[in-house]
C-alpha positions in Angstrom: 42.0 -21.1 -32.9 40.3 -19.0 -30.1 39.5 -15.3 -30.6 40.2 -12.4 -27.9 36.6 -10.8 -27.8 37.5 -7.0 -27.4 36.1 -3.8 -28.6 37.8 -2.4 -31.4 39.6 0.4 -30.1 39.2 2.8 -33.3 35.3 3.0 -33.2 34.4 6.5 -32.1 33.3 6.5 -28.5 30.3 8.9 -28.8 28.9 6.3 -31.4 29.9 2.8 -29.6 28.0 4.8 -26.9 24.7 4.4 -28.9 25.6 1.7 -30.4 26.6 -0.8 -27.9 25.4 -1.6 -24.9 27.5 -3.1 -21.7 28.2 -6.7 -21.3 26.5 -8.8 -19.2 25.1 -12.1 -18.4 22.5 -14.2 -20.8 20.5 -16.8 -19.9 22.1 -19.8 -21.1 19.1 -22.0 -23.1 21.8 -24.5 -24.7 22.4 -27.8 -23.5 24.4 -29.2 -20.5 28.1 -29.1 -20.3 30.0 -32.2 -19.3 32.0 -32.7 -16.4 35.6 -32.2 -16.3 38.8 -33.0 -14.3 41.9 -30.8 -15.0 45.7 -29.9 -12.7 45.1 -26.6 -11.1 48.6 -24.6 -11.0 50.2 -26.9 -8.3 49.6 -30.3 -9.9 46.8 -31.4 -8.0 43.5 -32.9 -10.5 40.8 -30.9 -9.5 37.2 -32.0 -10.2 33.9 -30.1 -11.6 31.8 -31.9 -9.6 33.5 -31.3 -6.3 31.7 -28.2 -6.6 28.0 -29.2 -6.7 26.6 -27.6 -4.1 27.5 -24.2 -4.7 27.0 -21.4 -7.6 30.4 -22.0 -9.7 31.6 -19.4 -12.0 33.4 -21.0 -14.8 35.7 -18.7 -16.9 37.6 -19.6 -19.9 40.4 -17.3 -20.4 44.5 -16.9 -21.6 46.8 -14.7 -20.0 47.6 -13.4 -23.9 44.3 -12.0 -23.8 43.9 -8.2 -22.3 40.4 -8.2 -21.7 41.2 -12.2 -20.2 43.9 -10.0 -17.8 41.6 -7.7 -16.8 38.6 -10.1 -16.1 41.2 -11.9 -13.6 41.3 -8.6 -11.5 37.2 -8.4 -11.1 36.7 -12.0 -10.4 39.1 -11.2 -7.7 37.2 -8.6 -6.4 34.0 -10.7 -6.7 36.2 -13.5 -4.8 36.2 -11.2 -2.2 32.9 -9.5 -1.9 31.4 -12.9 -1.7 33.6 -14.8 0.7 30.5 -15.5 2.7 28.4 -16.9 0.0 27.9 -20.4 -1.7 30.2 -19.5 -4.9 33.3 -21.4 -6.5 35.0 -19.8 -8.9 36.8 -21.7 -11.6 39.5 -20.0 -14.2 40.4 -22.4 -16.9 43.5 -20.8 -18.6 43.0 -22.5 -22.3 46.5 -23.6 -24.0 49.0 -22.0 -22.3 52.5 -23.3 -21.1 52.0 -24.0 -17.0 54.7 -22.2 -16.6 53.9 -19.0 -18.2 50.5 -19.3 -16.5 52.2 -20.1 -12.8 54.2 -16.7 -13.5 51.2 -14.8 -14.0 49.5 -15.8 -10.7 52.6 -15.2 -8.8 52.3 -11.7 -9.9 48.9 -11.7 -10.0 47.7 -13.9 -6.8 44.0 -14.6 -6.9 41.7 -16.5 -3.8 39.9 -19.0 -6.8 41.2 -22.1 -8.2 42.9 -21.5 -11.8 42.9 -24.8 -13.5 45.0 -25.6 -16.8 43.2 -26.4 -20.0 46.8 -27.6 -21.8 44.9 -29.3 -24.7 42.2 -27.5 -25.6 40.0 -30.4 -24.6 37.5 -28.7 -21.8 37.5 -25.7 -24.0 36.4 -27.6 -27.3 34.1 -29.6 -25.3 32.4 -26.8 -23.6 32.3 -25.2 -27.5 34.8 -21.9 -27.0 35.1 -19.8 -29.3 36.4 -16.4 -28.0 37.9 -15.5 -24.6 37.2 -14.4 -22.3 33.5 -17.2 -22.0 31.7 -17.4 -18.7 29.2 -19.8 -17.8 27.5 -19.9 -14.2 25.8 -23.0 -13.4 23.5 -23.3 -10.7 24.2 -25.4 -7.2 23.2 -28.8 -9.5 26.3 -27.4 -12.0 23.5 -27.5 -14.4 24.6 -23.9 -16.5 22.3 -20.9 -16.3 24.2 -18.1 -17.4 26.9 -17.1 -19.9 29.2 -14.4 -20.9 31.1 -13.9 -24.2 33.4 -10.9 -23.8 35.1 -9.0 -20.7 32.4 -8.3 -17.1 32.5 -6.4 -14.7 31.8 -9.1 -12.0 31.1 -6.1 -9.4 27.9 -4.6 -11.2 25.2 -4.5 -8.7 22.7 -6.1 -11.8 25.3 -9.0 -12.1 25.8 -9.8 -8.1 22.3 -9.8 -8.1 22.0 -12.4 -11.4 24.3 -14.8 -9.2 22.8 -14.4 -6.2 19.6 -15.3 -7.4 21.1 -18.9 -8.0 22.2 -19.5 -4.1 20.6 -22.7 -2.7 18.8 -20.3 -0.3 18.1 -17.5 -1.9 14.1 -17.1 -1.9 12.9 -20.6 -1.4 11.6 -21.7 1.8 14.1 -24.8 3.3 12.5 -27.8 4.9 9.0 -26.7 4.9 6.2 -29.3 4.7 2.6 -28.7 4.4 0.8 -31.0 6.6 -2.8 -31.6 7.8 -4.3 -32.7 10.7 
């Protein structure tokens, strides 16, 4: 059974102040994740690896799951802010009825693909324990970075995490050193 990761609302917040510190991305030291092939919400078999190429932001969630809901709304945002980069972004809704999960998007519409986990299997294969679980993976979809727990995908510190893993980003294209 999977776990909502969320706070515990009774802890006092002058002491989760001290105590905790924000969420954010970890570098990922574990081993590969396999490929998968799942329906998104029209039917259509959409493969991992048709995103090579680019970062691709793979989120586990449920639409059960509050911190899951709200997660859905800064992904969106991060959609957004990075139209003009190379970055997928993949939401795997673990276990849910498609219908349920095609009446959330209609309320909720998001610019990402939203693919549908219906048995568990990606999820148990990919070793999910809790939603909401993140993983970035790098342009080779070889995983970098993960997230257990809710993100604010708009944090400068975490745009700047992902944007370290563009193609481009830093490293000289097509250069050869030659001599004469």
């Amino acid at each position: 059974m999977l776990a909502c990761l969320a706070a515990p609302a009774f802890i006092d917040a002058s002491r989760a102040s001290q105590n905790t510190l924000p969420t954010t991305l970890k570098i990922w030291d574990g081993a590969d994740k396999p490929a998968f092939s799942l329906d998104d919400l029209h039917g259509d078999r959409r493969d991992l690896q048709a995103f090579a190429g680019k970062v691709t932001l793979v989120h586990f969630f449920a639409t059960w799951c509050e911190p899951c809901v709200r997660e859905i709304s800064s992904l969106q945002r991060l959609a957004t802010a990075t139209r003009d980069r190379p970055l997928a972004i993949i939401a795997v809704d673990v276990a849910e009825v498609d219908l349920r999960v095609r009446a959330f998007f209609e309320k909720h519409p998001v610019d990402f693909t939203v693919l549908l986990d219906r048995d568990r299997a990606v999820s148990k294969a990919w070793d999910i324990t809790g939603l909401p679980t993140s993983f970035v993976l790098d342009a080779a979809l070889t995983p970098r970075f993960f997230v257990e727990g809710d993100l604010d995908w708009s944090r400068p510190d975490v745009l700047a995490t992902i944007g370290s893993l563009y193609p481009t980003a830093g490293r000289p294209q097509g250069k050869t050193i030659s001599s004469k």
